[in-house]
C-alpha positions as a printed NumPy array, in Angstrom:
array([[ -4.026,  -2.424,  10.548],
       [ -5.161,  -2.273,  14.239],
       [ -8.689,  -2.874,  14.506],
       [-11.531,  -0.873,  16.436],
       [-12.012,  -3.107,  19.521],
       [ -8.229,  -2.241,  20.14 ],
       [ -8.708,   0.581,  22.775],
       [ -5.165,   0.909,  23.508],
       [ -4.755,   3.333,  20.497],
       [ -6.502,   5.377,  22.638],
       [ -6.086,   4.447,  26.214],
       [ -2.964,   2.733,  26.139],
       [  0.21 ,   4.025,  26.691],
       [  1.844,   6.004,  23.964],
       [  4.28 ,   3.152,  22.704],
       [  0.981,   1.233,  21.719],
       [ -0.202,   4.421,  19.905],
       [  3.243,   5.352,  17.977],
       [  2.654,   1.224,  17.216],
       [ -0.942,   2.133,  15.902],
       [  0.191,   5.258,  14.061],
       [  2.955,   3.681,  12.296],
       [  0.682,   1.133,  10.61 ],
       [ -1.246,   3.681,   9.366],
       [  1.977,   5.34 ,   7.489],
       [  3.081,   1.872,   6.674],
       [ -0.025,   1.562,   4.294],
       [  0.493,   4.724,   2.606],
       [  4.641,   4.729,   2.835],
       [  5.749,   1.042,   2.075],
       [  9.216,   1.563,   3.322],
       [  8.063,   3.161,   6.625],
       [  8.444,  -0.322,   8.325],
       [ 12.117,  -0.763,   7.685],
       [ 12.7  ,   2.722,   8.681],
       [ 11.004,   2.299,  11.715],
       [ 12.92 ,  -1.008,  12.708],
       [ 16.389,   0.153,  11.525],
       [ 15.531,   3.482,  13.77 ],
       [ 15.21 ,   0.61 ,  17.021],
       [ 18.281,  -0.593,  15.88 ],
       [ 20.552,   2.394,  16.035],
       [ 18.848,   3.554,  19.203],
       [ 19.463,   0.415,  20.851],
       [ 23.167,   0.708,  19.451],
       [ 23.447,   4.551,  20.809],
       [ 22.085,   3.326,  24.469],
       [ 24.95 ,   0.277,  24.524],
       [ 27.401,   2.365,  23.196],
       [ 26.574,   5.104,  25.641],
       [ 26.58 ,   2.31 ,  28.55 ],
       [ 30.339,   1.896,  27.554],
       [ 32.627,   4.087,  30.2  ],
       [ 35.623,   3.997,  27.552],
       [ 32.867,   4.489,  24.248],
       [ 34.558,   5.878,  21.003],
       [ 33.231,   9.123,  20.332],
       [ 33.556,   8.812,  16.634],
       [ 31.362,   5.823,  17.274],
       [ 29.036,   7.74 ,  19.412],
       [ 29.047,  10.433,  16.333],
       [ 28.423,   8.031,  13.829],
       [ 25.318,   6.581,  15.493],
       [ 23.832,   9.559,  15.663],
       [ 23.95 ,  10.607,  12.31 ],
       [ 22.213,   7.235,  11.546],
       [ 19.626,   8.259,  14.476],
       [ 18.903,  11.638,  13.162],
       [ 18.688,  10.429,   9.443],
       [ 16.336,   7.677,  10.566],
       [ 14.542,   9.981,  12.87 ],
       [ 13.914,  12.616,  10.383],
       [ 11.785,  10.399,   7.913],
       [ 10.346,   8.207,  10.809],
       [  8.43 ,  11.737,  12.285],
       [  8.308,  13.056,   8.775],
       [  6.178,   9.968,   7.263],
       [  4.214,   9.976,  10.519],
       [  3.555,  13.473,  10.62 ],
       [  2.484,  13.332,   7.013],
       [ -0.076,  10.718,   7.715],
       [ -1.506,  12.403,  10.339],
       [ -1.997,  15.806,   7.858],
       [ -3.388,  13.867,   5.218],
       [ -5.999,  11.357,   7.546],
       [ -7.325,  15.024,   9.494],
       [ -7.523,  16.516,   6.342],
       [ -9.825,  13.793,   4.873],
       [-11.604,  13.687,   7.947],
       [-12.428,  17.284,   8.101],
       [-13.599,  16.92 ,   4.301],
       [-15.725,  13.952,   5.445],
       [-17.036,  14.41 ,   8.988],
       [-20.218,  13.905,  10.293],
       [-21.499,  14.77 ,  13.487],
       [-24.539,  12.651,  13.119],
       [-22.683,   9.063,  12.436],
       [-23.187,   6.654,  14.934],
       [-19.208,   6.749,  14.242],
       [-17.618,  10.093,  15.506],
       [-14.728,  11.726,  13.831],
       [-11.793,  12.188,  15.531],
       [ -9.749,  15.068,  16.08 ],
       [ -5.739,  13.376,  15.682],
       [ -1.912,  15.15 ,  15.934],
       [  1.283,  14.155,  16.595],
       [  3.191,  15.729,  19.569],
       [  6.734,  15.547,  20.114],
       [  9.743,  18.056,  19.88 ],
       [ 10.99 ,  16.857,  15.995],
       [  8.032,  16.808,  14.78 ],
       [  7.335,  20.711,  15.539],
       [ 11.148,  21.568,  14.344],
       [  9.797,  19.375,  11.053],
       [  6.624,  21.546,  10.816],
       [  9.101,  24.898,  10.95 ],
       [ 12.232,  24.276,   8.993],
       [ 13.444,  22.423,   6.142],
       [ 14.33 ,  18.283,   7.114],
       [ 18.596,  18.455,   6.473],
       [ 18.194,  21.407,   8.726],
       [ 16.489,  19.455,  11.233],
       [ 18.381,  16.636,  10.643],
       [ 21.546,  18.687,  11.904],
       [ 19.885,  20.128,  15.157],
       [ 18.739,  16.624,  16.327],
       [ 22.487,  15.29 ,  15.881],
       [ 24.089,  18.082,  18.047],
       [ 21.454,  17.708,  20.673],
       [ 21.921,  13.845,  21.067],
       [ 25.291,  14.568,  20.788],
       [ 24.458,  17.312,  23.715],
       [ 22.507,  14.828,  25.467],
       [ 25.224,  11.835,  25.971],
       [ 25.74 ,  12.637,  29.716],
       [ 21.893,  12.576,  30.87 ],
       [ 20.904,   9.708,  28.434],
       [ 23.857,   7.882,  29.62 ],
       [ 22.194,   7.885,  32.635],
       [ 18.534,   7.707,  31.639],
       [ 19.826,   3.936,  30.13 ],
       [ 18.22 ,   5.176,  26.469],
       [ 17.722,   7.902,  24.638],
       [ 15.247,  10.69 ,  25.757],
       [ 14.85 ,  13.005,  22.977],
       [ 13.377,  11.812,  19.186],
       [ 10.444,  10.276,  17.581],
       [ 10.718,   7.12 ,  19.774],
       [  8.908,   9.654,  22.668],
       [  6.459,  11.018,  20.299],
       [  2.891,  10.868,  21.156],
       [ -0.408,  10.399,  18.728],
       [ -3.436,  11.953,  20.822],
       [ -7.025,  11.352,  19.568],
       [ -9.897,  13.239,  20.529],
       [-13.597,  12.98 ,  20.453],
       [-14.623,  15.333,  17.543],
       [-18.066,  16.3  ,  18.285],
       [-17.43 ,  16.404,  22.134],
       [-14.132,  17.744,  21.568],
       [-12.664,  15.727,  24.537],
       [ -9.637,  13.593,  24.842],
       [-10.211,  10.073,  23.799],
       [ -9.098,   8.742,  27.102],
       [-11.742,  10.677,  29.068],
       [-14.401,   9.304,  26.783],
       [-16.463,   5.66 ,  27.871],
       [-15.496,   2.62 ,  26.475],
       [-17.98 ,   2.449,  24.161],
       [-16.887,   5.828,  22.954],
       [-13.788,   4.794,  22.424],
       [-14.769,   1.737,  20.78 ],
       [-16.857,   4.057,  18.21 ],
       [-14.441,   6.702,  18.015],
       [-11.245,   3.811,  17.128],
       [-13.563,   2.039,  14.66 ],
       [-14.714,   5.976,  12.999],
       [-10.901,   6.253,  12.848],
       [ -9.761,   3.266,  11.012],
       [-12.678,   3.164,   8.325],
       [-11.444,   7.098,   7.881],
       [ -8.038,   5.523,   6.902],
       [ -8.986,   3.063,   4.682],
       [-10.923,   5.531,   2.634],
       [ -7.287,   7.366,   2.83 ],
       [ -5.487,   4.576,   1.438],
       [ -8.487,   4.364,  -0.959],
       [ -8.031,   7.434,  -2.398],
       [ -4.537,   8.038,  -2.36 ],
       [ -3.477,   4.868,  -4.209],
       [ -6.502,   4.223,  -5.93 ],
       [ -6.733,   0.5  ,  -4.6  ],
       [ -9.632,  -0.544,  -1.654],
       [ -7.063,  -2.031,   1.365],
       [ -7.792,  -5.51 ,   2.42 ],
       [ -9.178,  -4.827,   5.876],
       [ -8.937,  -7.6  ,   8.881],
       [-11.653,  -6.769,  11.513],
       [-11.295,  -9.228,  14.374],
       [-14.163,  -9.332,  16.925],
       [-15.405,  -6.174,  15.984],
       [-18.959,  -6.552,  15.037],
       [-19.613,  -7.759,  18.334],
       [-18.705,  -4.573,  20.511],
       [-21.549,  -2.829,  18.331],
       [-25.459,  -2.411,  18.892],
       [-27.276,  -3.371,  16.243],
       [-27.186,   0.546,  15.108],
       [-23.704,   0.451,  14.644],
       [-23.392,  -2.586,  13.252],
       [-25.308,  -1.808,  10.   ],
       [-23.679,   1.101,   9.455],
       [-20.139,  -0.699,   9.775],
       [-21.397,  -2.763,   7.105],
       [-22.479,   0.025,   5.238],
       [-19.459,   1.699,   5.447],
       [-17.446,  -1.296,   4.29 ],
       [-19.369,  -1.96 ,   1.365],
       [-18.988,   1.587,   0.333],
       [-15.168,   1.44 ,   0.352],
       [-15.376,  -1.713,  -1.295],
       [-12.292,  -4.117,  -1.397],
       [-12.088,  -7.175,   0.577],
       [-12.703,  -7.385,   4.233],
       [-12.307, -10.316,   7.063],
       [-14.409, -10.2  ,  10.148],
       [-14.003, -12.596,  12.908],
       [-16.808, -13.728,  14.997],
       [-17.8  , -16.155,  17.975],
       [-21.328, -15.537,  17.583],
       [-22.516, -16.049,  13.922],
       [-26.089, -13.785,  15.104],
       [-24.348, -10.756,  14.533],
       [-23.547, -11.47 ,  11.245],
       [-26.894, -12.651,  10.235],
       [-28.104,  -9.444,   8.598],
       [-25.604,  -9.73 ,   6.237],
       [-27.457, -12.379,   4.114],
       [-25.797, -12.905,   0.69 ],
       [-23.725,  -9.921,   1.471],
       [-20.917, -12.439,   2.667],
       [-19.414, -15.364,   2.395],
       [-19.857, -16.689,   5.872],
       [-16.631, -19.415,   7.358],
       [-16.801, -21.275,  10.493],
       [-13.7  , -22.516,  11.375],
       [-12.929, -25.782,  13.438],
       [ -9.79 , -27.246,  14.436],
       [ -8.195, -28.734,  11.033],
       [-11.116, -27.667,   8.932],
       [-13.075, -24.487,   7.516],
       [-16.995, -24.726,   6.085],
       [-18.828, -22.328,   4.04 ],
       [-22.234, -21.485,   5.783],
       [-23.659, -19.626,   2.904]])
């Protein structure tokens, strides 16, 4: 799982936030990872195949039925993650946290024909428009049109503004707000606490924030790993913790 002092979930450019987005479905949809990788695959195959002056077109047609099978349950499984995480967060939200909720979607053009018409249906269109599109992705070098250009946009629930336009802190907040909303997700929806890795987190956080982080986690339960240069932020956690400092070729228990 990405963790909350990863601003580029937010900020970054939308590969890193498809990236972010499909490790959230990949906790709630095991097989989403191999889907997602065999989808690079066949997309990198289409693009070298399209590269290809004298390319088969029965080639051409086969890769594009894998593409649009692949396609269809990559968007799908994103688009259902994205449903199910705003609708927990709009059961859940809190204005006054010192973690805002966030306001998330999907955009791109298969996920709206998945939100209107039934997936084989869908599946057909988006084969007879790459098959359309062979001329001006030829050209392009890849392929323009599919979940690989999809976008997941965030925004600042109780300021209702895009998560770019908000400060870093913000962000920070917002990202952190947005993960711990997931892992009550996965919480609920296979009855099993996620293991959580937190790296450098606690230290982006006033002391405010950092309380109710802890708070939070113990609430969801499970087991969590924060990372840490500074042990001082990790003081108030007394015999909350198992506390690790780690040297080169060695690990102690400080409490």
């Amino acid at each position: 799982m990405a963790h909350p002092r990863d601003g580029r979930a937010v900020r970054g450019p939308a590969g890193d936030r498809r990236r972010f987005l499909d490790r959230l479905a990949l906790s709630l949809d095991a097989e989403h990872g191999a889907r997602a990788a065999k989808l690079e695959r066949a997309l990198r195959n289409r693009n070298r195949l399209l590269a290809e002056e004298t390319a088969d077109a029965r080639w051409l047609d086969a890769a594009e039925r894998e593409i649009a099978a692949l396609g269809v349950a990559v968007a799908a499984a994103r688009g259902e993650t994205v449903l199910r995480l705003r609708a927990l967060i709009a059961r859940e939200r809190d204005d006054s946290s010192p973690f805002p909720w966030a306001q998330v979607s999907i955009e791109g053009e298969l996920e709206r024909m998945i939100g209107e018409e039934p997936a084989l249906q869908v599946e057909d269109r988006y084969r007879a428009r790459l098959a359309a599109a062979r001329r001006r992705d030829a050209a392009a070098g890849r392929t323009l049109e599919g979940p690989q250009a999809s976008d997941l946009r965030v925004r600042h629930g109780p300021k209702d503004e895009a998560a770019r336009a908000c400060s870093t802190g913000e962000q920070k907040a917002l990202l952190a707000g947005l993960v711990l909303a997931h892992a009550r997700l996965v919480a609920a929806t296979t009855g099993r606490a996620p293991l959580l890795l937190l790296d450098e987190v606690a230290a982006h956080f006033d002391p405010l924030r950092r309380e109710a982080l802890y708070a939070e986690l113990a609430r969801i339960g499970g087991q969590v790993w924060m990372t840490g240069a500074d042990p001082e932020v990790f003081a108030t956690l007394g015999g909350r913790a198992q506390l690790l400092r780690v040297f080169p070729g060695r690990v102690e228990r400080t409490m």
